[in-house]
C-alpha positions as CSV (number, residue, x, y, z in Angstrom):
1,X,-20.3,-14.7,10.6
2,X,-17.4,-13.3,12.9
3,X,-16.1,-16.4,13.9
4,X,-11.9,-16.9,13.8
5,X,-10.6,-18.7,11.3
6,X,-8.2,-21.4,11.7
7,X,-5.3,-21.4,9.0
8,X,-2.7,-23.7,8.8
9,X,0.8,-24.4,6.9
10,X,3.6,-26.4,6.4
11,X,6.6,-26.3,5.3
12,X,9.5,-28.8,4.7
13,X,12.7,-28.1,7.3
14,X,16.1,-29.4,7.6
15,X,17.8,-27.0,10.1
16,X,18.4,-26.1,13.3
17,X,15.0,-26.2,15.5
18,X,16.4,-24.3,18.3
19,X,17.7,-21.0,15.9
20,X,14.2,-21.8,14.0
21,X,12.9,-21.3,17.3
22,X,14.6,-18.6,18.3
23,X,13.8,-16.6,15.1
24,X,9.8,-17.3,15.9
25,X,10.5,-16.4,19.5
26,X,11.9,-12.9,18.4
27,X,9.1,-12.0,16.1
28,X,6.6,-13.1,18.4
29,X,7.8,-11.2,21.6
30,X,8.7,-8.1,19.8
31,X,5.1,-7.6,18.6
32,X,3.4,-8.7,22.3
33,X,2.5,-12.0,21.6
34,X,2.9,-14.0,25.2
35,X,4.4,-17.3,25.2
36,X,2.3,-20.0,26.5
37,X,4.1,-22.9,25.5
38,X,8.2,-23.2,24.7
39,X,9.9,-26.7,24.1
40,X,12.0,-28.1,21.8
41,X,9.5,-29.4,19.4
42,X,6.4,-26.8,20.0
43,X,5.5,-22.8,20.2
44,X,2.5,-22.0,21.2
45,X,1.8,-17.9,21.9
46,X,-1.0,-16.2,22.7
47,X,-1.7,-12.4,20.4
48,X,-1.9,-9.1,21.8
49,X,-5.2,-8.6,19.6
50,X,-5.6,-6.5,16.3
51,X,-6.9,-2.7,16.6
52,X,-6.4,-0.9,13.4
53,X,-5.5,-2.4,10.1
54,X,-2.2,-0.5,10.1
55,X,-0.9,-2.7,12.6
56,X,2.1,-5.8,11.8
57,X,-0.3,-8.3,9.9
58,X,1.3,-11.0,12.6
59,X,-1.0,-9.3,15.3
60,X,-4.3,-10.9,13.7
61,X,-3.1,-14.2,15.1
62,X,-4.6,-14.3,18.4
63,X,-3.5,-18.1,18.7
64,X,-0.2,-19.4,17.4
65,X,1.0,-22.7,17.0
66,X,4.4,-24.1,16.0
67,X,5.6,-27.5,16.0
68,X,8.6,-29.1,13.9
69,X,9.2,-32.8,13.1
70,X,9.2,-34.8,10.4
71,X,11.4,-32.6,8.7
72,X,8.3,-30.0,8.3
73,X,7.7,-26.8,10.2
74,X,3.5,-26.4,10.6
75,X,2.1,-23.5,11.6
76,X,-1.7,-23.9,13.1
77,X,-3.0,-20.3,13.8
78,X,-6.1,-18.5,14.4
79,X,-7.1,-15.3,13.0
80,X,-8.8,-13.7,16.2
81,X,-7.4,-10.4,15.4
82,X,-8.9,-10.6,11.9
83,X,-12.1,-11.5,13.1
84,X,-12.4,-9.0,15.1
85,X,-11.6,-5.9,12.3
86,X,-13.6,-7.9,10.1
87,X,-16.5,-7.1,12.7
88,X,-15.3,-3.6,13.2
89,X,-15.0,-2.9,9.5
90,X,-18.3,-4.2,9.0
91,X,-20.5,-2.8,11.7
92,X,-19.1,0.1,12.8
93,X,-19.3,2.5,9.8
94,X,-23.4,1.7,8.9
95,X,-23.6,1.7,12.6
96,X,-22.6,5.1,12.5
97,X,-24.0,6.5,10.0
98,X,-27.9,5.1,10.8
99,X,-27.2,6.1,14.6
100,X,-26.4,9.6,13.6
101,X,-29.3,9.3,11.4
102,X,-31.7,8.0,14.0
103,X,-30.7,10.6,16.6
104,X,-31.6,13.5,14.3
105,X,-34.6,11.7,13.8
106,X,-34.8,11.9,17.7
107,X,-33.9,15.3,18.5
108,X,-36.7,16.5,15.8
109,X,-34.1,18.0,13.6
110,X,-34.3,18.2,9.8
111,X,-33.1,14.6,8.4
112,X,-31.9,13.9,5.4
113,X,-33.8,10.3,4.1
114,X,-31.4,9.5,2.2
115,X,-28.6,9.4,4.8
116,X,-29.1,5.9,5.2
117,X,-27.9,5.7,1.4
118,X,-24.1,6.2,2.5
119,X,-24.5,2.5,4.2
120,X,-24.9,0.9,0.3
121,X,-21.4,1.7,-0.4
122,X,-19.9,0.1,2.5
123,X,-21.4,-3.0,1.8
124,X,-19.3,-3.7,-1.0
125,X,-16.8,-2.3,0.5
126,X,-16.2,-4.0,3.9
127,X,-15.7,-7.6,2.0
128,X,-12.6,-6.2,0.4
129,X,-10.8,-4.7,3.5
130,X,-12.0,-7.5,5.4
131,X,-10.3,-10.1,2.8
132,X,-7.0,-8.0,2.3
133,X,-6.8,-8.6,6.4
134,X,-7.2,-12.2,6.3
135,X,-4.6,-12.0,3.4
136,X,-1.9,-10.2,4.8
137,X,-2.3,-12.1,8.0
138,X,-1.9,-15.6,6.3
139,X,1.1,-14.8,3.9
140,X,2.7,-12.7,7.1
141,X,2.6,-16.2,9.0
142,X,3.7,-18.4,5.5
143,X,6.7,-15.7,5.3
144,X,7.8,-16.1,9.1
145,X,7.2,-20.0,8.2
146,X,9.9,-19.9,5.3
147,X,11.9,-17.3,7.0
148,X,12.3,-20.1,10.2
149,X,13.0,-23.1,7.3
150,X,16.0,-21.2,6.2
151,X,17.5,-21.3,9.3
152,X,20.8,-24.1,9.1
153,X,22.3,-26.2,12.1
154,X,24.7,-23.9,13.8
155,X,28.5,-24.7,13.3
């Protein structure tokens, strides 16, 4: 259910792969990603890993792939980081909730039965978040995609 997905993307290019390169490069680095792989042709970077949602949306690629030729620029990522808040956003709260619930229950102290109740809520709730994540991660790598096709040949 967790699993990463893979997205991928293309777009057509007719400048400069080094300044497209270098563009990538800069975004990359500056939010931890490691470089794995830097040629003339290919980018491959490794993420840093997502921890809260208020995070870049770039950082829920935990693999990033970027190769140009044939006058295209294709992105082939996978959304590790987004996976893993998915997870979080799923688990964690009703995890909560029916752990505090199940240590009253414990500890002998008055419970409230319909405690559990709060989890209902968050089922319909965790979908959402989790697709707005996977969104902003996807258009965040399309917009770095048409950001490095607009890069020309240098003079």
């Amino acid at each position: 259910m967790f699993e990463p997905k893979v997205h991928q993307y293309s777009i057509p290019f007719d400048g400069s792969p080094p300044d497209a390169f270098d563009l990538a490069r800069t975004a990359l680095l500056s939010l931890g990603f490691e470089i794995v792989t830097d040629s003339g042709v290919e980018l491959r970077a490794h993420g840093p890993g997502m921890h809260s949602n208020r995070e870049p949306p770039l950082v829920g690629v935990s693999d990033f792939s970027l190769r140009v030729g044939g006058g295209t620029i294709q992105a082939s990522t996978t959304l590790g980081g987004v996976a893993t808040m998915t997870s979080f956003v799923y688990l964690f709260p009703p995890g909560l909730v029916l752990s505090l619930w199940g240590v009253s229950l414990v500890a002998g102290n008055d419970v409230q039965w319909t405690l559990p109740l709060f989890v209902a809520p968050w089922l319909l709730i965790a979908p959402f978040l989790a697709r707005g994540l996977e969104r902003r991660t996807t258009r965040a790598v399309e917009s770095l995609l048409r950001g490095m096709a607009q890069m020309k040949a240098r003079r």
